[in-house]
C-alpha positions as CSV (number, residue, x, y, z in Angstrom):
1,X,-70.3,-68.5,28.0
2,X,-69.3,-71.1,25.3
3,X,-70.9,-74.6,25.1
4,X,-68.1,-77.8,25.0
5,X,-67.7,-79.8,22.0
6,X,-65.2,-82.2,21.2
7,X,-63.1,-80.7,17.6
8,X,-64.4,-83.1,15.1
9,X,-61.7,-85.1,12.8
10,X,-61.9,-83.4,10.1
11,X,-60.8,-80.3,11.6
12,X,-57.0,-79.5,11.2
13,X,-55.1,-76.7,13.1
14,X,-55.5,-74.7,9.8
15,X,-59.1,-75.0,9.8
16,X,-59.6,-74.3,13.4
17,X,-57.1,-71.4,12.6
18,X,-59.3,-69.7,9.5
19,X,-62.3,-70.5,11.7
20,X,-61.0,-68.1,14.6
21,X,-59.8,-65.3,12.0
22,X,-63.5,-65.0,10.3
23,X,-65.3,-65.1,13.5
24,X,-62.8,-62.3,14.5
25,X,-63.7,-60.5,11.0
26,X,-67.8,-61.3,11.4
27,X,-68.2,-60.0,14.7
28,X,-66.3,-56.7,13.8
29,X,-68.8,-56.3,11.4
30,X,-71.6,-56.2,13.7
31,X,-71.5,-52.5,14.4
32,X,-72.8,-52.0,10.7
33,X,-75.8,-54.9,11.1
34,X,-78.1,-52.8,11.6
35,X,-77.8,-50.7,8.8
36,X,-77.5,-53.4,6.2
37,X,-80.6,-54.6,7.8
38,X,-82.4,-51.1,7.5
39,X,-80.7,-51.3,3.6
40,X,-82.0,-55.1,3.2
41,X,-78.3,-56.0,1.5
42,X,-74.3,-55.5,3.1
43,X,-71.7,-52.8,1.2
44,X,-69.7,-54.1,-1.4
45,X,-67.0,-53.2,0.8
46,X,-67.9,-56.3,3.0
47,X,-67.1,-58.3,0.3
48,X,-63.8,-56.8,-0.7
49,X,-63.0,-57.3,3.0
50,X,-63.7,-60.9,3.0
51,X,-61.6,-61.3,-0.3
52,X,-58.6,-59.6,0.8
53,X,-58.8,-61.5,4.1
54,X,-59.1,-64.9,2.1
55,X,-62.4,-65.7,3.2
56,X,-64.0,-66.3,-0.3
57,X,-63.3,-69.0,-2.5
58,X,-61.2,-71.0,0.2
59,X,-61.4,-74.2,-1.3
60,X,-60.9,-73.4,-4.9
61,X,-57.5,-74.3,-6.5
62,X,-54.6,-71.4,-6.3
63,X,-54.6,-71.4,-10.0
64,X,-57.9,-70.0,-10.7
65,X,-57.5,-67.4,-7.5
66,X,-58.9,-69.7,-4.8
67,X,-57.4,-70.4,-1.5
68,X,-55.9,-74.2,-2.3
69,X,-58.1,-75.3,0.9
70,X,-61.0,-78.3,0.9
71,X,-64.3,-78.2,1.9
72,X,-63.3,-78.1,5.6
73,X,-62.1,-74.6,4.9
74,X,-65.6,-73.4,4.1
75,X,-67.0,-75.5,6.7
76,X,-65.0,-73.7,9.3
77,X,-65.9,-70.7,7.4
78,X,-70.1,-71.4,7.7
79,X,-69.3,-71.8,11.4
80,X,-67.7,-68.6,11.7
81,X,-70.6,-66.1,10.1
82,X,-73.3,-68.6,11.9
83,X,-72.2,-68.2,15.2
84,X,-71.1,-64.3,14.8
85,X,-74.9,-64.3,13.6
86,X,-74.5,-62.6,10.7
87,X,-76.8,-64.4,8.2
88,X,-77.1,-61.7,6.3
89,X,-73.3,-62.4,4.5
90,X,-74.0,-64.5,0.8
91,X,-70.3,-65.6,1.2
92,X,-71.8,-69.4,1.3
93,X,-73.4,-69.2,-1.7
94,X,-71.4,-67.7,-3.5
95,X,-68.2,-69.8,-2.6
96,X,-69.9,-72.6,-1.4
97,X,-72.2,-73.6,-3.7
98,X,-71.6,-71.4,-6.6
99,X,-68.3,-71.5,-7.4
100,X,-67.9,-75.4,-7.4
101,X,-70.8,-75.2,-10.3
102,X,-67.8,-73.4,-12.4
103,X,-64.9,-75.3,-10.9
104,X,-66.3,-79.0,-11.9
105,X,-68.7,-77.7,-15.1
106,X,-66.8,-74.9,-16.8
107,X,-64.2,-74.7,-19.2
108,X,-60.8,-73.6,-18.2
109,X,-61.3,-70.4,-20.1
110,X,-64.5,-69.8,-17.8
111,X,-62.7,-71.2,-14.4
112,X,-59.9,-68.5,-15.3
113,X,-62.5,-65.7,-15.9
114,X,-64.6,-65.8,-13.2
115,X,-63.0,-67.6,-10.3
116,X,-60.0,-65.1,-9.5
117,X,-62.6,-62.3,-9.5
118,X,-65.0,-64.4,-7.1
119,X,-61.8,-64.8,-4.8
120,X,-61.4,-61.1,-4.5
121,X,-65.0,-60.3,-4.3
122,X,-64.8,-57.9,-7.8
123,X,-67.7,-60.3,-8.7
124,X,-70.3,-61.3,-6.4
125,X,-72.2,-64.1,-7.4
126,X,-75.8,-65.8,-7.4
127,X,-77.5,-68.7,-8.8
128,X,-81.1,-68.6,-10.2
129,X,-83.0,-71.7,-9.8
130,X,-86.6,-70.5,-8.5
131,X,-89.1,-69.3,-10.4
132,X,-92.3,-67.7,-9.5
133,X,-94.3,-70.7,-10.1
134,X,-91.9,-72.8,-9.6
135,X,-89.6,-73.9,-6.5
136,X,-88.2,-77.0,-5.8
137,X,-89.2,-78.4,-9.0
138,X,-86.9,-77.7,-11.5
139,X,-87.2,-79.7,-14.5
140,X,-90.7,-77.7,-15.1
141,X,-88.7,-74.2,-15.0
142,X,-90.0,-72.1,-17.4
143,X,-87.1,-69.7,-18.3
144,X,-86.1,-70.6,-21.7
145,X,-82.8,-69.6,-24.1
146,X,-83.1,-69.8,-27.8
147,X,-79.9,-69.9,-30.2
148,X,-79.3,-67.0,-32.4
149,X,-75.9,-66.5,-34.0
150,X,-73.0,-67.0,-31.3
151,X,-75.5,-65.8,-28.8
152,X,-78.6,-67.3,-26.6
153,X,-81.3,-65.2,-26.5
154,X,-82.9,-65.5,-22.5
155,X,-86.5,-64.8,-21.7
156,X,-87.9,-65.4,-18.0
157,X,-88.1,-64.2,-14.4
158,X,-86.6,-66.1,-11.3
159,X,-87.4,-65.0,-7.9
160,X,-86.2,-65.3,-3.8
161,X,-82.5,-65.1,-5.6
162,X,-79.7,-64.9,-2.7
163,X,-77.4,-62.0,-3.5
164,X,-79.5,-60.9,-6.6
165,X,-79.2,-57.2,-5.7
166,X,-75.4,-56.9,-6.0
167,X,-74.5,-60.2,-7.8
168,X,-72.8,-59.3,-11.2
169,X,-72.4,-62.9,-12.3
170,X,-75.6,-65.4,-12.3
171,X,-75.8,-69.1,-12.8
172,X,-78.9,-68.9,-15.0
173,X,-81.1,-72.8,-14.8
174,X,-83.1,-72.2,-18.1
175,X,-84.6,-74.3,-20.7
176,X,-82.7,-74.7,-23.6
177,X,-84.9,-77.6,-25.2
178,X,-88.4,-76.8,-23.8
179,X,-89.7,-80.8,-25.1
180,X,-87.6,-82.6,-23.3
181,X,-88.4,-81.9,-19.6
182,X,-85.4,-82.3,-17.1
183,X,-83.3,-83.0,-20.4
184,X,-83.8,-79.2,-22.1
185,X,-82.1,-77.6,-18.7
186,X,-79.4,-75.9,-18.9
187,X,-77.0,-73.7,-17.0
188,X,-75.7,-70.3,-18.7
189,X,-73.8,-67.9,-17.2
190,X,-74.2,-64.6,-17.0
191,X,-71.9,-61.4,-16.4
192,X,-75.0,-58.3,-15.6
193,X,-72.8,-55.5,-16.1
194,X,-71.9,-56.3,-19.7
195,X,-75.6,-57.6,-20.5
196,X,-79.0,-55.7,-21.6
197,X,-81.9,-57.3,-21.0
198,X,-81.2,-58.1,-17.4
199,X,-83.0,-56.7,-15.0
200,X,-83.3,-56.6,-11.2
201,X,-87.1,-56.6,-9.6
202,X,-87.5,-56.1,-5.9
203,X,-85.6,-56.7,-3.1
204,X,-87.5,-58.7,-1.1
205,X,-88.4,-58.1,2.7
206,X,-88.9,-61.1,4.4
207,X,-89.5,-62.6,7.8
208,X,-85.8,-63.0,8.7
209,X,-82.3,-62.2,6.9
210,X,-83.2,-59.3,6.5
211,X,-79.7,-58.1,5.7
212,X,-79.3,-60.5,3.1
213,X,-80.5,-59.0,-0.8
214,X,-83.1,-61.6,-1.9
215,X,-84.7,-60.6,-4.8
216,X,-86.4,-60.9,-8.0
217,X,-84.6,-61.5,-11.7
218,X,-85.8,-60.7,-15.0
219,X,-84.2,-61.6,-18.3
220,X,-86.2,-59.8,-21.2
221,X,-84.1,-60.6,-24.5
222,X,-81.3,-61.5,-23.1
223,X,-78.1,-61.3,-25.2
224,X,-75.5,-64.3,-23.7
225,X,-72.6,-65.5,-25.7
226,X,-73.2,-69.1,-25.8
227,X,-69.8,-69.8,-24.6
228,X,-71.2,-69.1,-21.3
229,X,-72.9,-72.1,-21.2
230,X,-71.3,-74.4,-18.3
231,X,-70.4,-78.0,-19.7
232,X,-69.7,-79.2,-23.2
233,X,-73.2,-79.6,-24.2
234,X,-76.7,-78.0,-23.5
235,X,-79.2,-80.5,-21.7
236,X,-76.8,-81.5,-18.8
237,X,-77.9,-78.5,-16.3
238,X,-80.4,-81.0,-14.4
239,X,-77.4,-83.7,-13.8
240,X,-75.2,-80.4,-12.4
241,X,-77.4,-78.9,-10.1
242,X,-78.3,-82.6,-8.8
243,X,-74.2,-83.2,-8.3
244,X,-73.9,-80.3,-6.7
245,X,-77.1,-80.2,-4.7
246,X,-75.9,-82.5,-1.8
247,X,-72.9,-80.0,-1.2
248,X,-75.9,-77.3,-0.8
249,X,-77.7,-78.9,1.6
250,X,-74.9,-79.6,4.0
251,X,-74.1,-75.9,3.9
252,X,-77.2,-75.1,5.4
253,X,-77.4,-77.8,7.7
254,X,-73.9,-76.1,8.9
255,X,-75.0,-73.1,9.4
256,X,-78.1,-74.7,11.2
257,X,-75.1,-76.0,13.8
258,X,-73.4,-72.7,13.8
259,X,-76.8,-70.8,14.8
260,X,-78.3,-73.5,17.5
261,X,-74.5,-73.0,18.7
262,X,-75.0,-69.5,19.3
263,X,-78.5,-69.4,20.7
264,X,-77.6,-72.0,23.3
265,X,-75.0,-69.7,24.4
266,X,-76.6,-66.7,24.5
267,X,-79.7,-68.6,26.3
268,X,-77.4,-69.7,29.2
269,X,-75.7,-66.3,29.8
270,X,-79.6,-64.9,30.0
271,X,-80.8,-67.6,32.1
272,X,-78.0,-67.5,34.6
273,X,-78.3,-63.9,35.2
274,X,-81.9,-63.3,35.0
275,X,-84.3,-63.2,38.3
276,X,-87.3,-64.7,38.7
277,X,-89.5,-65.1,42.1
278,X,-85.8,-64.0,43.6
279,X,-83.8,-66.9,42.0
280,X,-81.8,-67.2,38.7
281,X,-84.0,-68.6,35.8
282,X,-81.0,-71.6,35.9
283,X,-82.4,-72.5,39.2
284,X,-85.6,-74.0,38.0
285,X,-85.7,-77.6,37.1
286,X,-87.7,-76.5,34.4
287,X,-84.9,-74.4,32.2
288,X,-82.2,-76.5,33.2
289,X,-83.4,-79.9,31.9
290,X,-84.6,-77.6,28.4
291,X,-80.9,-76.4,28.1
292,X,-79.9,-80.0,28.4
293,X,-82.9,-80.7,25.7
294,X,-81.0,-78.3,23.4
295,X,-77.8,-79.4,24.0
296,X,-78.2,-82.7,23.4
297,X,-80.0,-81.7,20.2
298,X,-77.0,-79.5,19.1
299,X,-74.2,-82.1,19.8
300,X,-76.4,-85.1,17.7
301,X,-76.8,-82.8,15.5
302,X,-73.2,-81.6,15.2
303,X,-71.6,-85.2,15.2
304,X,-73.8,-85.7,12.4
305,X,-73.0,-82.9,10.1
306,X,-69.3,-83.5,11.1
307,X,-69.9,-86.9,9.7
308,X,-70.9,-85.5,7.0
309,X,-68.1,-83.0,6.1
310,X,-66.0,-86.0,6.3
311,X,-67.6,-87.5,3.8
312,X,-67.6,-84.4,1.5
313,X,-64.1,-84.3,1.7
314,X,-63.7,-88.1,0.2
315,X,-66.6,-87.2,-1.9
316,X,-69.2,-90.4,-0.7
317,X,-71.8,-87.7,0.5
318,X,-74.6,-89.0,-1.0
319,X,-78.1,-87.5,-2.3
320,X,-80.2,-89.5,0.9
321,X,-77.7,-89.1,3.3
322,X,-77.8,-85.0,2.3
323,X,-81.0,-84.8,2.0
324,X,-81.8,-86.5,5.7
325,X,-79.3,-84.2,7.5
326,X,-80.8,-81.0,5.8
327,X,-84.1,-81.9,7.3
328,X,-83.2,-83.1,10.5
329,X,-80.6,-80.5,11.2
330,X,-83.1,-77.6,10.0
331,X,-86.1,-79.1,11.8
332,X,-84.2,-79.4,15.1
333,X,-82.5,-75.3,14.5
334,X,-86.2,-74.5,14.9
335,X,-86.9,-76.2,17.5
336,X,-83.7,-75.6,19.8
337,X,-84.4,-71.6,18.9
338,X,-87.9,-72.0,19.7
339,X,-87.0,-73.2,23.1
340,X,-84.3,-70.8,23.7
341,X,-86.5,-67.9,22.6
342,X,-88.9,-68.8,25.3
343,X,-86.8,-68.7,27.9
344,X,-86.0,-65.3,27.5
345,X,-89.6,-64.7,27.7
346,X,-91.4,-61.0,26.7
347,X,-87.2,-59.6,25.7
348,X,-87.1,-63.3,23.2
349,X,-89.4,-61.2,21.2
350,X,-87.6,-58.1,20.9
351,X,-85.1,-58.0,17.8
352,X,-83.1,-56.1,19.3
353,X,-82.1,-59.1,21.1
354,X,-79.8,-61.4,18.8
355,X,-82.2,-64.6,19.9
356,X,-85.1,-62.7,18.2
357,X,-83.0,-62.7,15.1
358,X,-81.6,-66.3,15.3
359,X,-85.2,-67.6,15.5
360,X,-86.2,-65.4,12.6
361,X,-83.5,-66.2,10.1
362,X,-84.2,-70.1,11.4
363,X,-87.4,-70.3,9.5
364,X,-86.0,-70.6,5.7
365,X,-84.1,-73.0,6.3
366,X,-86.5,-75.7,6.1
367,X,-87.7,-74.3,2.8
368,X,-84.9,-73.2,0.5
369,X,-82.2,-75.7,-0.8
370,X,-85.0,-77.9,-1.0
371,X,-88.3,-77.8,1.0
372,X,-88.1,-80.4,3.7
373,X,-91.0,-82.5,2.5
374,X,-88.8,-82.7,-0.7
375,X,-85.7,-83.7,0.8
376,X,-87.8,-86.5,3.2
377,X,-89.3,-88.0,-0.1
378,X,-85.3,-88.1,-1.9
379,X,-84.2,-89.9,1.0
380,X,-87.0,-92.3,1.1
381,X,-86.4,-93.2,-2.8
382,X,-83.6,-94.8,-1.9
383,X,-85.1,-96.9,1.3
């Protein structure tokens, strides 16, 4: 069955229309999960699909290979691959978050590099941010880049990297004055195949995503040109990633909207056929008034994100306002999968059932983008 929800304002025919097409495209895609989740990463050739379909880079311009679209476009998008649950798909970081960091900090000799070969999904992308000692406080990152001729010479490890495996361009966060604190960051860009001293550590198993490559970075004298650095001057890599953040932290609350979507649907298909003491699960007071608990936690949850895409698309999303609706959304994900899970009972457990997964993938997201304790004490800054 599939819950009701009124189509929010933002969303034109066209996005509605890309939104249908990718879910089409995701759920085709879920006769090879379970190998990608046995290999820990998807084929190349899932990317190349999503290229030549459109599906990456929609809201970049046409000039630099993009799709012309807006933010609703990958809105629809993060809907799509949430509610086809396949988590496992780095297509939101890549053109979600990544790909902005070029289009509003890079030259136009970068933009016209990299962008057309993100659109077609030649290049697959990550960003390193995390370090091992170091998560959601980045000015004290201790990767570091020293000049040296045309070049930067990159030392450090990063870690818990999405798409890290297969990513052949990375947005390196490193220090480029280590005195000055947030100040000395920088963000230099990387191509892997044309770089030694890049180096790929583990990929990571974890308790959920598990077809998603997350994985560990090393950069042992590593030769960059120092025209790779994004914006006119080093230092300013602290001010990007907090521009940019905001637009990262409604992603995931999306995809938060697209997975409680899909749980609650899959809950009340199981609960409507399942027996129990010779009556339907749905006949108990007891699962019908946690359905409407869920469902009334997805919709406030959905009018607010929608909110929110509307204000990404005039650009007044704010730091607070992001930060609030990445914790709530998140916090509630968990719980509405929690509940759902139960209700399925001993099979909720199994991952064999797609809840089982939902509720494992859920857990991350109230840690990475920005643990949830961090993004509670950004919003209050501004109380």
């Amino acid at each position: 069955m599939s819950i009701e929800h009124f189509t929010p304002k933002w969303m034109t025919e066209e996005h509605q229309m890309v939104h249908d097409s990718a879910l089409k495209m995701f759920k085709s895609w879920e006769v090879k999960d379970e190998q990608w989740r046995e290999n820990g990463m998807l084929d190349r050739e899932a990317w190349e699909e999503a290229g030549a379909n459109g599906f990456l880079c929609a809201s970049m311009p046409e000039e630099y290979g993009g799709g012309g679209g807006d933010f609703g476009h990958e809105a629809a998008l993060i809907y799509a691959q949430a509610e086809a649950n396949q988590a496992g798909f780095g297509g939101l970081v890549h053109s979600g978050i990544i790909a902005p960091y070029i289009l509003h900090h890079g030259s136009e000799e970068q933009k016209k590099e990299w962008l057309p070969k993100m659109a077609s999904g030649e290049y697959i992308s990550a960003i390193a941010m995390t370090e091992p000692g170091t998560g959601s406080d980045l000015q004290n990152i201790q990767t570091y880049a020293v000049k040296d001729g045309d070049d930067y010479i990159i030392n450090g490890s990063k870690t818990f990297i999405t798409n890290g495996q297969l990513a052949n361009l990375v947005v390196i966060a490193c220090k480029t004055d280590r005195e000055k604190g947030a100040q000395g960051v920088s963000l230099i860009v990387v191509e892997t195949d044309k770089t030694e001293g890049f180096g790929r550590g583990r990929n990571l198993k974890k308790i959920g995503l598990a077809a998603q490559d997350t994985s560990e970075l090393h950069f042992t004298n590593m030769r960059v040109p120092q025209k790779n650095l994004l914006g006119s001057v080093e230092g300013m890599g602290f001010m990007q990633l907090m521009q940019e953040l905001p637009r990262e932290r409604l992603i995931i609350a999306l995809t938060g909207i697209g997975a409680m979507k899909l749980g609650i649907e899959l809950t009340m298909a199981y609960v409507k056929e399942r027996e129990a003491f010779g009556k339907p699960l749905w006949k108990f007071q007891n699962t019908r008034f946690k359905m409407a608990e869920c469902y009334a936690d997805y919709l406030a949850c959905r009018s607010m994100c929608d909110a929110a895409v509307e204000a990404m698309l005039e650009n007044k999303l704010s730091v607070p306002h992001a930060s609030l609706i990445k914790y709530y959304v998140t916090q509630k994900q968990c719980d509405v999968l929690d509940e759902c899970l139960q209700l399925f009972g001993g099979y909720g457990y199994m991952l064999e059932y797609p809840i089982a997964r939902l509720y494992a993938d859920s857990r991350v997201q109230k840690i990475y983008g920005g643990t949830n304790e961090i993004m509670k004490e950004l919003a209050s800054r501004f109380m």
